[in-house]
C-alpha positions in Angstrom: -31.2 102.3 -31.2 -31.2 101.1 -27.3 -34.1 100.9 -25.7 -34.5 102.4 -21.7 -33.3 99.5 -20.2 -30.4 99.6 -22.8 -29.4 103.2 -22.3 -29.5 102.8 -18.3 -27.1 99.9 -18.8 -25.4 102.1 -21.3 -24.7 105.1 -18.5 -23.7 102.0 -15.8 -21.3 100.8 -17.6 -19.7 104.0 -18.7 -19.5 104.9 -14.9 -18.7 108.3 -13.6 -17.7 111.5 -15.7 -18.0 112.8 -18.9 -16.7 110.0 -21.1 -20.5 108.2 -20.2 -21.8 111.7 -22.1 -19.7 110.9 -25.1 -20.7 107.8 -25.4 -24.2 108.1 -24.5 -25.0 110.9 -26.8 -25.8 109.4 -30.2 -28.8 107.4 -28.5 -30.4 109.9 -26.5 -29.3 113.1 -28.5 -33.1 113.0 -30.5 -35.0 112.7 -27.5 -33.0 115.6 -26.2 -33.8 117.3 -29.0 -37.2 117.1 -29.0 -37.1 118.1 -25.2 -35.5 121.4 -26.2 -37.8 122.1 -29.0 -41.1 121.8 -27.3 -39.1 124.0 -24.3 -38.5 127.0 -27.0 -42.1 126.5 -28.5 -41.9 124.4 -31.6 -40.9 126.2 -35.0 -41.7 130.0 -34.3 -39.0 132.4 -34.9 -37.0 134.9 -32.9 -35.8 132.3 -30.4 -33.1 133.0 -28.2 -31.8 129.4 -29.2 -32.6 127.0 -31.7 -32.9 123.6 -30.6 -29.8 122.1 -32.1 -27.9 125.1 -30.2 -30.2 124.1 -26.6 -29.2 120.8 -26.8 -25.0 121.1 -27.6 -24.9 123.7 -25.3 -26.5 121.5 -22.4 -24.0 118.7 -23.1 -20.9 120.9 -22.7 -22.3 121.3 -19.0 -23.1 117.7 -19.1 -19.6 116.6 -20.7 -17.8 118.8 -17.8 -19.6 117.0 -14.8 -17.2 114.1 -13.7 -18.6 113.0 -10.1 -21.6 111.9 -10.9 -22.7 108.4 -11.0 -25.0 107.5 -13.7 -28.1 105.3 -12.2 -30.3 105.6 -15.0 -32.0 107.0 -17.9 -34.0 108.7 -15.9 -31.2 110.5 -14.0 -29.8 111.2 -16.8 -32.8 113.5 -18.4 -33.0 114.8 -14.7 -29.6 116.1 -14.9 -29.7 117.0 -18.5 -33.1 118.5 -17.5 -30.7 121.5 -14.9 -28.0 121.9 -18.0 -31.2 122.7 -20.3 -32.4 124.8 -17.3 -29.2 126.7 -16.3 -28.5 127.6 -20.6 -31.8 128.8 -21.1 -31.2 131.3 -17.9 -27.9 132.4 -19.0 -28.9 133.7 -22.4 -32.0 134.9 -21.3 -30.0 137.0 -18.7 -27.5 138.1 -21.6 -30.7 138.8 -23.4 -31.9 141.0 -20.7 -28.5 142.9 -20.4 -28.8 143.4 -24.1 -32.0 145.0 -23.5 -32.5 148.2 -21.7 -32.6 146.8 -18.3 -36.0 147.2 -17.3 -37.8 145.9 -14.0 -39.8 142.4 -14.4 -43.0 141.6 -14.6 -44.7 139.0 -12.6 -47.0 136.7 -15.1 -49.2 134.0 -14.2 -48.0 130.3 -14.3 -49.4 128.3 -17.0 -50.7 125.2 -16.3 -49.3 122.9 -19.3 -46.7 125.7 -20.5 -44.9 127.4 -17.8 -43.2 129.8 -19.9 -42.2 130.5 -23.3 -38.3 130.0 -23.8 -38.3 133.1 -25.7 -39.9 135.5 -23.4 -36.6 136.1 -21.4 -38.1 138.1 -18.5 -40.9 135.1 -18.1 -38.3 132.7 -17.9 -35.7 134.8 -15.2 -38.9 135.2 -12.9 -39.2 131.3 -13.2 -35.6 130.9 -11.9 -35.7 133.2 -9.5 -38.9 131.5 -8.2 -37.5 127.7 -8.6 -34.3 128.9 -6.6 -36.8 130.1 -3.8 -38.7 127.1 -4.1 -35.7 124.7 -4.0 -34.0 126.7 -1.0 -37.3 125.8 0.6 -38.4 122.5 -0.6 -35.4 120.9 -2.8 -37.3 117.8 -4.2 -40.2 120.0 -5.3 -38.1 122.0 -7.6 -36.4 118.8 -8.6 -39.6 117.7 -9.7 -40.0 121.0 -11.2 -37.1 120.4 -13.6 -38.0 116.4 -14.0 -41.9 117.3 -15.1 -41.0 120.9 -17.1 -37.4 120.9 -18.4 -36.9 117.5 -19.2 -40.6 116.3 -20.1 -40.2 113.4 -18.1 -43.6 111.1 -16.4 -44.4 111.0 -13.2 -42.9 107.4 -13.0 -39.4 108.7 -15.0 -39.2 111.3 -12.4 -40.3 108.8 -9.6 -37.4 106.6 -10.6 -35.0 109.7 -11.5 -35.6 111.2 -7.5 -35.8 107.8 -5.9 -39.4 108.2 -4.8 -42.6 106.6 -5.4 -45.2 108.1 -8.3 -47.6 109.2 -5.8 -45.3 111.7 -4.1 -44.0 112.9 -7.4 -48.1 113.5 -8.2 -48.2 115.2 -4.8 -45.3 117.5 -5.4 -46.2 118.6 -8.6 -49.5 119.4 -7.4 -47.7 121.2 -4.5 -44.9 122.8 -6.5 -47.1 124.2 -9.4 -49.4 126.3 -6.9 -46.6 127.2 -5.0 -45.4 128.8 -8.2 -47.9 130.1 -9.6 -48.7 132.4 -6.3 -45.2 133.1 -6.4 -45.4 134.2 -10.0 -48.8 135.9 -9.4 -49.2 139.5 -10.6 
């Protein structure tokens, strides 16, 4: 199994496109894994989406991107980070279609857990909040989707934005009590 510095070689060498996904998948398909199940709250039952399901479904969106340039591993979970993102908000809309329709409810913003993957209005509110947060301030919600959806450190998502640690610190400082007023009851 490759090690960091062997799966950003890996994605370098592959260059642009989806054949780099192909290839790439075997060595970083656990770690996905374990991303997406700590996203839909471990074992419990009644997810929208299993794990398995989270991750396959966020590399069809990967496999179909063919301009991007793969700088890293970090990237990488960066961008895998906004497939996991945009899935989990498209069945928890089709969830919420399903339902009966109702308003949302604003909840507040959990410190270490932002929301449960399985609470589909929770999650749409969270969307709807990171899109007004990255029309306003793209690299905060970037950091957003670094930090939450793809579990990465400050210095992974230092090196996946091209910034230093301490502005990553800073932003997620920033972006967490920007969202949490935004999410406030």
């Amino acid at each position: 199994m490759p090690d960091h510095g062997d799966v950003t070689r890996l994605l370098q060498e592959l260059g642009p496109g989806g054949r780099a996904i192909d290839e790439i998948l075997p060595f970083v398909y656990e770690d996905l894994r374990q991303i997406a199940q700590r996203r839909l709250g471990g074992e419990a039952s009644g997810h929208m989406l299993e794990p398995t399901a989270l991750v396959h479904e966020a590399y069809l969106k990967l496999s179909r991107l063919q301009r991007i340039e793969w700088k890293n591993r970090s990237q990488f979970f960066a961008i895998a980070a906004r497939a996991m993102r945009r899935v989990l908000v498209d069945h928890a809309v089709s969830r919420r279609a399903a339902k009966r329709g109702g308003g949302r409810s604003r909840v507040p913003l959990e410190d270490d857990v932002f929301v449960p993957a399985e609470d589909a209005e929770r999650l749409i509110d969270l969307n709807d909040a990171l899109l007004r947060l990255e029309s306003a301030q793209p690299r905060l919600a970037r950091v957003v989707e670094c930090r939450y959806f793809a579990d990465l450190s400050i210095e992974e998502t230092a090196t996946a934005l091209d910034t230093s640690p301490a502005t990553v610190k800073r932003d997620w400082v920033l972006a967490r009590a920007w969202l949490s007023r935004e999410l406030a009851p």
